[in-house]
Each structure stands twice: as structure tokens, then as C-alpha cells.
C-alpha positions in Angstrom: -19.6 -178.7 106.9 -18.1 -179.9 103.5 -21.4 -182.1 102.9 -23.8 -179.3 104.3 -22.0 -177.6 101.3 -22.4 -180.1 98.7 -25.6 -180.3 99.3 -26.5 -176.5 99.0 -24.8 -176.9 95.4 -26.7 -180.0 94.5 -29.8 -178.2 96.0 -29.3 -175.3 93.1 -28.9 -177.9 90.5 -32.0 -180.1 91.1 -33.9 -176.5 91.8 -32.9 -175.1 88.5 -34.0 -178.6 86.7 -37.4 -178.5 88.1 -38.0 -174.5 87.2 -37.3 -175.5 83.7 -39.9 -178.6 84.2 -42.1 -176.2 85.4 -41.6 -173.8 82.8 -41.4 -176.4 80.1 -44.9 -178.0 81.6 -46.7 -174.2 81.3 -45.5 -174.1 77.6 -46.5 -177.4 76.6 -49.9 -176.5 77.7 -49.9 -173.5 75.5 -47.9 -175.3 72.3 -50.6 -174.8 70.0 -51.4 -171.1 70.8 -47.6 -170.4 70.4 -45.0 -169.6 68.4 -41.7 -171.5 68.1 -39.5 -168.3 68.4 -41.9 -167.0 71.4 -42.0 -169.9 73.1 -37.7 -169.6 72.7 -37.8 -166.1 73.8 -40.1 -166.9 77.3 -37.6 -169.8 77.8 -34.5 -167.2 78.3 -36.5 -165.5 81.1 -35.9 -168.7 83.8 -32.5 -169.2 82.1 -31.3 -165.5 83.4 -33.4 -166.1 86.6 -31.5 -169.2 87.5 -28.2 -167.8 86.4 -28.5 -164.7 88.6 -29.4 -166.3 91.7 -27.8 -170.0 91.5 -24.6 -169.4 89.7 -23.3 -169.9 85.9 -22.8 -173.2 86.7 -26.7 -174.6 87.2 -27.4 -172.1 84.4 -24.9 -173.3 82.1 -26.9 -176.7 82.9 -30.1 -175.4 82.8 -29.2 -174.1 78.9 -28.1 -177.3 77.7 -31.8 -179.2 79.3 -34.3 -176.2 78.0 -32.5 -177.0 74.9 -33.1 -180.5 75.0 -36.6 -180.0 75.9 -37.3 -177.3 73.6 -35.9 -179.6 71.0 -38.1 -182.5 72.0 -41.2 -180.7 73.0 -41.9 -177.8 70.7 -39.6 -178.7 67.5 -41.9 -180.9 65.0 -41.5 -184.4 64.6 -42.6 -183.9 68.2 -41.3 -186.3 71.0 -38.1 -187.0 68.5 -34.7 -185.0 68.7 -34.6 -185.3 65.0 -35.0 -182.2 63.2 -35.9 -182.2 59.6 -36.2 -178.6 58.7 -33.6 -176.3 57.9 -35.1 -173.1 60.0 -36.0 -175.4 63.2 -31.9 -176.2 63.2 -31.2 -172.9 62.4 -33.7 -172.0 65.6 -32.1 -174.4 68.0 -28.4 -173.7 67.5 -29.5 -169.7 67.8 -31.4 -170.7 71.0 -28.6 -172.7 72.2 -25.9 -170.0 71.5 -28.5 -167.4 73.0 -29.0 -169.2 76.5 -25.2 -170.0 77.0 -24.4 -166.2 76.5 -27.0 -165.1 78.4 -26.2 -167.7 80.8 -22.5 -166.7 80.7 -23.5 -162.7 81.1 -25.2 -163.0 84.1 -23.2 -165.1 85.4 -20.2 -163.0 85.5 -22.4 -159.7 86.3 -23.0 -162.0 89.4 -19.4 -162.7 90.0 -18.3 -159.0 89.1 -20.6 -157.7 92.2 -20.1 -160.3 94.0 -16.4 -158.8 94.0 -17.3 -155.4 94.4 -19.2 -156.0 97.2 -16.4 -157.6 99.1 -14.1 -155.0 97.8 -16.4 -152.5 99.4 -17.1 -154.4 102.4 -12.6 -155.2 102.9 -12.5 -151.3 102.2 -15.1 -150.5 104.7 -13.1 -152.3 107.4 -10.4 -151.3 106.6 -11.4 -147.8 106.9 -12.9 -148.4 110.3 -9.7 -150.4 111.6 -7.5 -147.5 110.4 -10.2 -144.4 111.8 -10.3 -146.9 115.2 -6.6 -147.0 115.5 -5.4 -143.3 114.2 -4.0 -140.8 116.8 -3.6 -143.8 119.3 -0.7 -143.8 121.3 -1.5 -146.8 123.9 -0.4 -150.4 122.8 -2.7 -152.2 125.0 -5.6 -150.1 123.4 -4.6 -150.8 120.0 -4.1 -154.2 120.3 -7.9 -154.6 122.0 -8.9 -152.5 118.9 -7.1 -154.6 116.5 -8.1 -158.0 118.3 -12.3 -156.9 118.6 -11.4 -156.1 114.6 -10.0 -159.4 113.7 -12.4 -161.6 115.5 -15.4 -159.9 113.9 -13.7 -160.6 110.4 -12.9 -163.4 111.1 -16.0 -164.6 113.5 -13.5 -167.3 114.8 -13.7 -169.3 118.1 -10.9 -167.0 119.7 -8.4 -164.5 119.2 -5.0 -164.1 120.9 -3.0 -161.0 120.6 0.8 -161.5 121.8 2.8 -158.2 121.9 6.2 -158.5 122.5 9.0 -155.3 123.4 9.5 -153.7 126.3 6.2 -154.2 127.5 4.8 -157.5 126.5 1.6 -157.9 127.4 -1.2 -161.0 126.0 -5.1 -159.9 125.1 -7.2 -163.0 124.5 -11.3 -163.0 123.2 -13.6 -164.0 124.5 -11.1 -163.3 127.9 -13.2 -165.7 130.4 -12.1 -168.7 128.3 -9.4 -170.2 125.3 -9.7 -173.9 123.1 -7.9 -176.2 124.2 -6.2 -177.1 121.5 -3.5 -175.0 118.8 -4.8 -172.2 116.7 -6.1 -173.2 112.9 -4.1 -169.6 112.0 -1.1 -167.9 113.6 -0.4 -164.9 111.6 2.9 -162.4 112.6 2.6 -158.8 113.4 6.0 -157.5 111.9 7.7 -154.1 110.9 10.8 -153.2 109.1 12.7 -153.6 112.1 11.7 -156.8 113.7 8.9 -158.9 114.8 6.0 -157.1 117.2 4.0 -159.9 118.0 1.8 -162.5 116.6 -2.4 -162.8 116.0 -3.0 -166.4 117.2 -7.5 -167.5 115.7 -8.9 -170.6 116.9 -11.4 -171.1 113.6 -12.4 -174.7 113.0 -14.3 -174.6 110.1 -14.7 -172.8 107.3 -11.7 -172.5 106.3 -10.3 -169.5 105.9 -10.7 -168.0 102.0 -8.0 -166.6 100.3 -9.6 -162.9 100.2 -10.1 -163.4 104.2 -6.5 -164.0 104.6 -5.2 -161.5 102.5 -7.9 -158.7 104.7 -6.3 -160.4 108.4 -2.8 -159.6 107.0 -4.3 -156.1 106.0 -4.8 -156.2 109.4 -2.0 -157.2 110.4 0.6 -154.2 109.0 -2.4 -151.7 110.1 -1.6 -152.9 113.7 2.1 -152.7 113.7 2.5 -149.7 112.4 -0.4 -148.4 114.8 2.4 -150.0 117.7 5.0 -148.7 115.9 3.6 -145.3 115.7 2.8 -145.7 119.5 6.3 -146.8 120.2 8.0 -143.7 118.3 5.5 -141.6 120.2 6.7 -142.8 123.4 10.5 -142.6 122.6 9.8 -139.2 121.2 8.4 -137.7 124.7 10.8 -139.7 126.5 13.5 -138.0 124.2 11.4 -134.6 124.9 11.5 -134.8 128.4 15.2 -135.4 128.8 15.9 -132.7 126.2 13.7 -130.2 128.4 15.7 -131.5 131.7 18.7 -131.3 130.3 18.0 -127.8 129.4 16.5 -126.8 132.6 19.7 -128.1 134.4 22.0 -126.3 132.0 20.0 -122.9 133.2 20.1 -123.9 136.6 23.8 -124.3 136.2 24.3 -121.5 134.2 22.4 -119.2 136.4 23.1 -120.2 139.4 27.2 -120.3 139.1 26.5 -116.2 138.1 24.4 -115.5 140.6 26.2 -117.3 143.5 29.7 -116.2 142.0 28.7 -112.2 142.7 28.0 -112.3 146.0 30.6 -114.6 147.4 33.4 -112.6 145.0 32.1 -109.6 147.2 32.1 -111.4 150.3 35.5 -112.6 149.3 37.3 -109.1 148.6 35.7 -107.5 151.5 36.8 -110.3 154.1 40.7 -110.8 152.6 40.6 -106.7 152.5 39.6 -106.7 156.6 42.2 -109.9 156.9 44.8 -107.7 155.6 46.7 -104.9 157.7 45.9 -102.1 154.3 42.2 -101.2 156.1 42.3 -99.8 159.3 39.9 -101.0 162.1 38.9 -97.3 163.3 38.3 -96.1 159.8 35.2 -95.9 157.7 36.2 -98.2 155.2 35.7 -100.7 157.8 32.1 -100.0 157.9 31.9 -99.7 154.6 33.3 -103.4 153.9 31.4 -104.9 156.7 28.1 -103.5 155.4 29.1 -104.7 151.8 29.7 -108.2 153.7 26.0 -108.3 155.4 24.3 -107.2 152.2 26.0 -110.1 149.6 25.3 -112.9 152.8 21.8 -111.8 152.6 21.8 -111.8 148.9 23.3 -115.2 149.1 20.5 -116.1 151.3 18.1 -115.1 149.3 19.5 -116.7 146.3 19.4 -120.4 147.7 16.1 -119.7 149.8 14.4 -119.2 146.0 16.6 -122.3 144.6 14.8 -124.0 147.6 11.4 -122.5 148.0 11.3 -123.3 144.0 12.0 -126.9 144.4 9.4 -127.3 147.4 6.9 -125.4 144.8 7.7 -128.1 142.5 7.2 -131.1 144.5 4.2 -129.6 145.9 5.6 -129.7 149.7 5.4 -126.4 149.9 2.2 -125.9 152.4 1.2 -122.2 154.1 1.3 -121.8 157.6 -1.5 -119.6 157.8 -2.3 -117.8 160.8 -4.8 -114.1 161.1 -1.6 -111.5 160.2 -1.8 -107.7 159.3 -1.0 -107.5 155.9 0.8 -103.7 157.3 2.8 -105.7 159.5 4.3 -107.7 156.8 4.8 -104.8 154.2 6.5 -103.0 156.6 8.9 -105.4 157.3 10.1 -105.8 154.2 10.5 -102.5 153.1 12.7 -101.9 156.3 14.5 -104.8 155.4 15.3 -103.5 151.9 15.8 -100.0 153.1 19.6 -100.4 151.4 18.4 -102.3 148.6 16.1 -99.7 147.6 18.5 -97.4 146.7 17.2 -93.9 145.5 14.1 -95.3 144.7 10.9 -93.9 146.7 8.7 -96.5 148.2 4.7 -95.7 148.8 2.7 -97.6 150.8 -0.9 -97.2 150.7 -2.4 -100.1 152.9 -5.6 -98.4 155.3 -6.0 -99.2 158.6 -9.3 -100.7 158.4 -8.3 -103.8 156.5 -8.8 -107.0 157.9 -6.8 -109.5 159.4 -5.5 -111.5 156.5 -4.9 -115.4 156.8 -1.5 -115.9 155.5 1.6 -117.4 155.5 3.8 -114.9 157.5 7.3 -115.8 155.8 5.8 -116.8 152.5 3.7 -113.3 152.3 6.9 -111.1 153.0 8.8 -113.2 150.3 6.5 -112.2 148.1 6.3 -108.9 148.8 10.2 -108.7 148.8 10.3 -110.1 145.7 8.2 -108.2 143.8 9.0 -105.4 145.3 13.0 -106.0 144.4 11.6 -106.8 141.1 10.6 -103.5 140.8 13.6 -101.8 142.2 15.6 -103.5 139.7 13.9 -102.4 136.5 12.5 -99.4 137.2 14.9 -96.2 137.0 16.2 -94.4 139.4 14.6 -91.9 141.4 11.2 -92.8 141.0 8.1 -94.3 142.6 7.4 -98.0 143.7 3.8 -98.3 145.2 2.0 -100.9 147.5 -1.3 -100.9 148.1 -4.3 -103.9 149.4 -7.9 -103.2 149.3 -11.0 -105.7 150.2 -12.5 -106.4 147.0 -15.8 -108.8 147.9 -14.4 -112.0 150.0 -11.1 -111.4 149.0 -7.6 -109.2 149.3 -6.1 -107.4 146.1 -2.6 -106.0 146.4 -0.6 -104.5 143.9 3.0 -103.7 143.9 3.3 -101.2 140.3 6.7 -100.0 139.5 7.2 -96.7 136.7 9.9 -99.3 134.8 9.6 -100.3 131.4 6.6 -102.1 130.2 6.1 -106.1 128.7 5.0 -106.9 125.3 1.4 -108.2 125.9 2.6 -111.5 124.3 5.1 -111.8 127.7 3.0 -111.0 130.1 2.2 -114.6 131.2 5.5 -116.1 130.0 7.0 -114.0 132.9 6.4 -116.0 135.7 7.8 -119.0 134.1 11.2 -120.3 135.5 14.2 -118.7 134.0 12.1 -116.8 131.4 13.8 -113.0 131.3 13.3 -110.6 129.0 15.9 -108.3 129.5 19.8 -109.8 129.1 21.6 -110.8 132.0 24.6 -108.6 131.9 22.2 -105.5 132.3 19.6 -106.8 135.2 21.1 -109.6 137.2 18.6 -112.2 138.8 17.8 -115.8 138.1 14.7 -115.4 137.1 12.9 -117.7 139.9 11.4 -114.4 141.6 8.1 -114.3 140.2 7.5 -117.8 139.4 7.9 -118.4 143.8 5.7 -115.3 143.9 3.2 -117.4 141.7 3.3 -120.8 143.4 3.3 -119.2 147.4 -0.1 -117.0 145.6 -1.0 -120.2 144.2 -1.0 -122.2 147.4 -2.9 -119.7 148.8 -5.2 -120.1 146.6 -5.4 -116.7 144.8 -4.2 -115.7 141.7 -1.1 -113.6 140.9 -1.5 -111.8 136.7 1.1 -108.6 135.8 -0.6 -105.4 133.3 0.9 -102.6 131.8 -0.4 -99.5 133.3 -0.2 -96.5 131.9 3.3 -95.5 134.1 5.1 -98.6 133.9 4.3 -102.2 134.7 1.5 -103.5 138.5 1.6 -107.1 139.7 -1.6 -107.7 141.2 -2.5 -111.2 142.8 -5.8 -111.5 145.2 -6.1 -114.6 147.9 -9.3 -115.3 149.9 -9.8 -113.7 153.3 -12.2 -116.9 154.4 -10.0 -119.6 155.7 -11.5 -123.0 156.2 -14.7 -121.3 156.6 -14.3 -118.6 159.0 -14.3 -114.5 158.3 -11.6 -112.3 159.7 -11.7 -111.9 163.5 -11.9 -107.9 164.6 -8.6 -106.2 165.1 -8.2 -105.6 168.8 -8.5 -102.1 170.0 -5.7 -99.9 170.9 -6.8 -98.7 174.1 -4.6 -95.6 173.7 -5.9 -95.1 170.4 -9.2 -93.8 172.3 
């Protein structure tokens, strides 16, 4: 390769001698038509010709021979370097001084965009390296980017990309095969706090220039901090996910121990009250603390059946046993189960006859129900009206439970169905804020949709759910024969 490359030169130097023979043969034929000083004028034109496309070197050569030549050829005595006038010296040391500038000029005009160029071009790639490698968060994508990069810089045999850490991992091109023997250039891919990796090129020959060298290092630090951007980004959701666990199980905890502590506090008194010989067993406060002890067990049950239902939402095991029910049936017995719970609140139910057989999860549907519907009873005030209704609306079901409580910001409306999300503080309306976020994965699963709305009265949770199941429309209710 070194010889291929001598020659080229050579080839530029024996070129630019026989342009100037050329040249020098042309004006020779035209001597006696003329002028000295034109004839050193038309010799500057291949002078800056050879300059700009050989190099300063054949045209610092090519100077020296036109003035040889223009000396012997066209200065009289002819065919004699002597010179015997005063003006013809004065001619050729202004020629000569003339083509060495000019020679000189172009020759670094050459040089100067010849460096601009590969400014522009290093600047390019670099541009495209750091556009190819910005927002990624993948090492093994950045190091396929950063390899593709180097190789086509490079246009080495093969290059090897060895990432160390954690996850260390080796990318080779071309990946089919590898030289057999060690690589010409092993360059480090290193940060502030320790060594990444290495880019291992197999590149025989050229060798590699100085500005190439200096543009692979370039390349280098733009591919470790690429993996060390990666690397933070990874630490950092890592550090985000535990921060976001850690905070769920602190609201577990915290609402959990409140929640469970209520009921068994009242289950507690009531019990060591009975235990005692102060409450008579033929006496109304008997009754009274019995009734107190059936209403916290099934608020206690309640309590751990949402802990539970939540965490089978969440691992997605939580799968409807659909069968054809009456969506009446279901309403009804919940609110019969939440007579007491109810309070002085008055419940309407506005559910026709005619609807169809729904295909539902029996269970799941009445939790939903009875939690929205405790929802309800919980903010809304005393004393006033809680309504369910269900109409067909096209190939589907739409309930509503709407209380006459207060109403969301818009903003909220959505974030209430998130776990633990509660608007109101906890010493006023107790809860742990699972309710409607079950209500929204059993809905969910059912594949309907479950959104909340201020009406005009208060607050409506609506949610819809398909009446085909697998296919098949509802069956007919069967007739009551005494209904005839």
C-alpha cells in the first residue's frame, strides 16, 4: 500500500513536468508572435492549475522548471541561461517570486478546504452519532448504534464492542465472522467513574490518521455517556419503582391498621361487655351489642374481601363466573343486605321488568353494587335519595347508582378510582379507598366501562358491560305462570 502511494505522488510530479512541457512546447511555437511578459503571464495559468489539484509540492516544482525554461527558451541569448539585460533579470526574478506565491496561495487554499471539509464531514458524524444515540435508554442498542458508527468511519475489517457492568454483553461486525488475529486499534470506552468497555478495529492498512483517531475517541465519550445516561435511566426507575412501593405499602399499612382497628375495637367492647356479668342476657342491650357485633364482623369482612379482591385485580386472577342472572335479583340483595347500613337514607330502585337476563358475575355484580351504593351512603347527607336504575342501551346494560352528596372537581373525577386516592380526610369519611377502584377492575373484566359525572343533584356512577356473551343474546325470561 505504501508503494501504491509513492507512486501516486511520483505520478503528480512527472504529470506536472510534462504539463509544463506541454505548455512550454505551445509557447515556443508562438515565441515570435509573443511577448516576454505575456508569455510569463500564460505560464502562471498551469502553475495554479497544477497547484490546485496536485499539491504545493509538484507546484512548488513545477515554479522552479517553468522558470528554467522560461529562462532558456524565451529570455534572449536563447538556449543559454545567461541573461545579459537588466529588465530580462528583473523579469525572471519577478516571474519566479510570482509562481512561488501563487504556487504557495493555492496551495494552502487547497489545504485550508481540505480541512474544512473534514471538519464538516467529523461534525456531520458527529451530529448523526449524537441524533442516533439521544433519548436511548437500551445499552445493547447503543452499542449496535455506536459500533455500525465506528466501522463506517473507520471502514475497518471488523469492529468489536465489549460492554462490561451488570450486564456485559459483546456486539461484533460483520457478526457471521472475526480476523484471526489481534486488533491494529483497541480504544477504551470510559467515564468519570470507571471503565465501560472497550472498541476493539481489525484495520490492516491504512493506518489510521491522526484526525481519524481523534473522531473514534469522539466516538468513544459519545458512547459512554449514551451508556451512562442509559445506566442512570435505569437506576432512576428502579429507584422510582421502589419509591412508589414503598409508598403504596406505607398506605396499605396505614389504612389498613385504621380500618381493621374500628371494627375489631367494636367487636372487642361488645364481646368483653356480654363476657361480663354488667349486661343482662334478657335485656335489650343484649340485642343491641350482639347486632353491633354482626355489623363490625361483616364490616371486617368486607374490609379484607376488598384487600383481597384488589390483589386478585392486580395479578389479573381475578376471572367472572358469568352465568344469565337478573340484574333485580342482584340489586335487591344488596340493598336488603345493607338495610342497617343505610341508615336514614332512602333507597330507589328503578330497574323494569322487561330487562334482559344479564351475563354476569353473581358475587362480583352485588359487590359492585354494594360498593357503590355504600359509597353513596357515606357521602351523601342524611335523609336523602340514593337511586339505582339499568336500562338496555343498544347491545349493552347501563346502570347508574347517583347519590344527592357533594360533587368532584372535574379534575378528580378519574383520579377517583385510583387505589387509596380520597378526596375527603379520613377522620370525616372512613374507608380505604379500594371501593371504586374493585368496582372498576370487576366492570373492567367484564368488559364494560365504569366513568363517575356530576349531575345536577350530587354525583351518578355509571358503568355499561355487554349483554352478548361469547356470542349469544340473552335467553327469554321464563314465564310466571301465575303471572297470567
Amino acid at each position: 500500500m505504501r508503494s501504491a502511494t509513492l507512486f501516486s505522488r511520483s505520478s503528480q510530479y512527472f504529470l506536472a513536468v510534462g504539463l509544463i512541457a506541454l505548455v512550454t512546447v505551445i509557447l515556443f511555437t508562438l515565441r515570435e508572435a509573443l511577448d516576454t511578459t505575456l508569455i510569463a503571464l500564460l505560464y502562471l495559468i498551469p502553475l495554479g492549475m497544477i497547484t490546485a489539484y496536485w499539491g504545493l509540492g509538484p507546484g512548488i516544482t513545477s515554479a522552479l522548471i517553468t522558470f528554467l525554461t522560461f529562462n532558456y527558451f524565451f529570455i534572449q541569448p536563447y538556449y543559454n541561461l545567461a541573461v545579459h539585460r537588466p529588465t530580462d533579470v528583473v523579469i525572471l526574478v519577478i516571474f519566479l517570486i510570482v509562481a512561488i506565491v501563487i504556487s504557495q496561495l493555492v496551495g494552502r487554499m487547497q489545504a485550508s478546504l481540505a480541512a474544512a471539509t473534514a471538519r464538516e464531514r467529523e461534525a456531520t458524524q458527529l451530529y448523526e452519532l449524537s441524533t442516533a444515540l439521544a433519548g436511548l435508554h437500551d445499552g445493547h442498542t447503543i452499542a449496535v448504534i455506536l459500533a455500525k458508527q465506528v466501522q463506517d468511519v473507520s471502514q475497518g475489517e471488523a469492529v468489536e464492542l465489549n460492554i462490561t457492568g451488570t450486564e456485559p454483553f459483546v456486539f461484533r461486525l460483520p457478526e457471521s465472522s472475526q480476523p484471526d488475529r489481534p486488533p491494529e486499534w483497541i480504544l477504551p470506552i470510559q467515564v468519570a467513574r470507571g471503565l465501560l468497555g472497550e472498541i476493539r478495529l481489525w484495520r490492516a492498512a491504512p493506518v489510521l490518521t491522526s484526525n481519524e483517531k481523534r473522531l473514534l475517541q469522539t466516538f468513544a465519550s459519545q458512547g459512554a455517556l449514551a451508556l451512562e445516561r442509559a445506566r442512570l435511566a435505569q437506576a432512576e426507575s428502579r429507584a422510582r419503582v421502589l419509591e412508589e412501593s414503598d409508598r403504596l405499602k406505607s398506605a396499605i399499612l396505614s389504612s389498613v391498621s385504621h380500618e381493621l382497628r374500628t371494627p375489631l375495637s367494636t367487636i372487642k367492647a361488645a364481646a368483653s361487655s356480654l363476657r361480663s356479668n354488667e349486661v343482662s342476657w334478657d335485656t335489650a342491650a343484649r340485642s343491641e351489642l350482639v347486632a353491633q357485633i354482626d355489623d363490625e364482623a361483616d364490616h371486617l369482612n368486607m374490609l379484607v374481601g376488598n384487600l383481597l379482591d384488589m390483589s386478585r385485580i392486580e395479578s389479573g386472577v381475578l376471572k367472572p363466573k358469568r352465568e344469565w342472572n337478573i340484574l333485580a335479583e342482584i340489586v335487591g340483595s344488596v340493598l336488603a343486605r345493607m338495610k342497617h347500613l343505610a341508615g336514614e337514607h332512602h333507597i330507589e330502585v328503578d330497574i323494569p321488568e322487561s330487562l334482559p337476563l344479564v351475563p354476569v358475575d353473581y358475587v362480583q355484580m352485588e359487590q359492585v353494587f354494594t360498593n357503590l351504593v355504600s359509597n353513596s351512603v357515606k357521602y351523601a347527607p342524611e335523609k336523602t335519595v340514593i337511586r339505582v336504575s339499568a336500562f338496555v342501551e343498544g347491545d349493552s346494560i347501563h346502570a347508574t347508582v347517583s347519590n344527592q352528596g357533594p360533587q368532584v372537581p372535574q379534575e378528580h373525577l378519574e383520579r377517583i378510582f385510583d387505589k387509596f386516592f380520597r378526596i375527603t380526610e379520613a377522620d370525616r369519611v372512613t374507608g380505604t379507598g379500594l371501593g371504586l377502584s374493585i368496582c372498576k377492575g370487576i366492570i373492567e373484566a367484564h368488559g364494560g366501562r365504569l366513568w363517575a359525572e356530576n349531575v345536577p343533584d350530587g354525583l351518578a356512577f355509571n358503568f355499561t358491560f355487554p349483554l352478548i356473551w361469547e356470542g349469544v343474546s340473552p335467553p327469554k325470561l321464563p314465564i310466571d305462570p301465575e303471572a297470567e
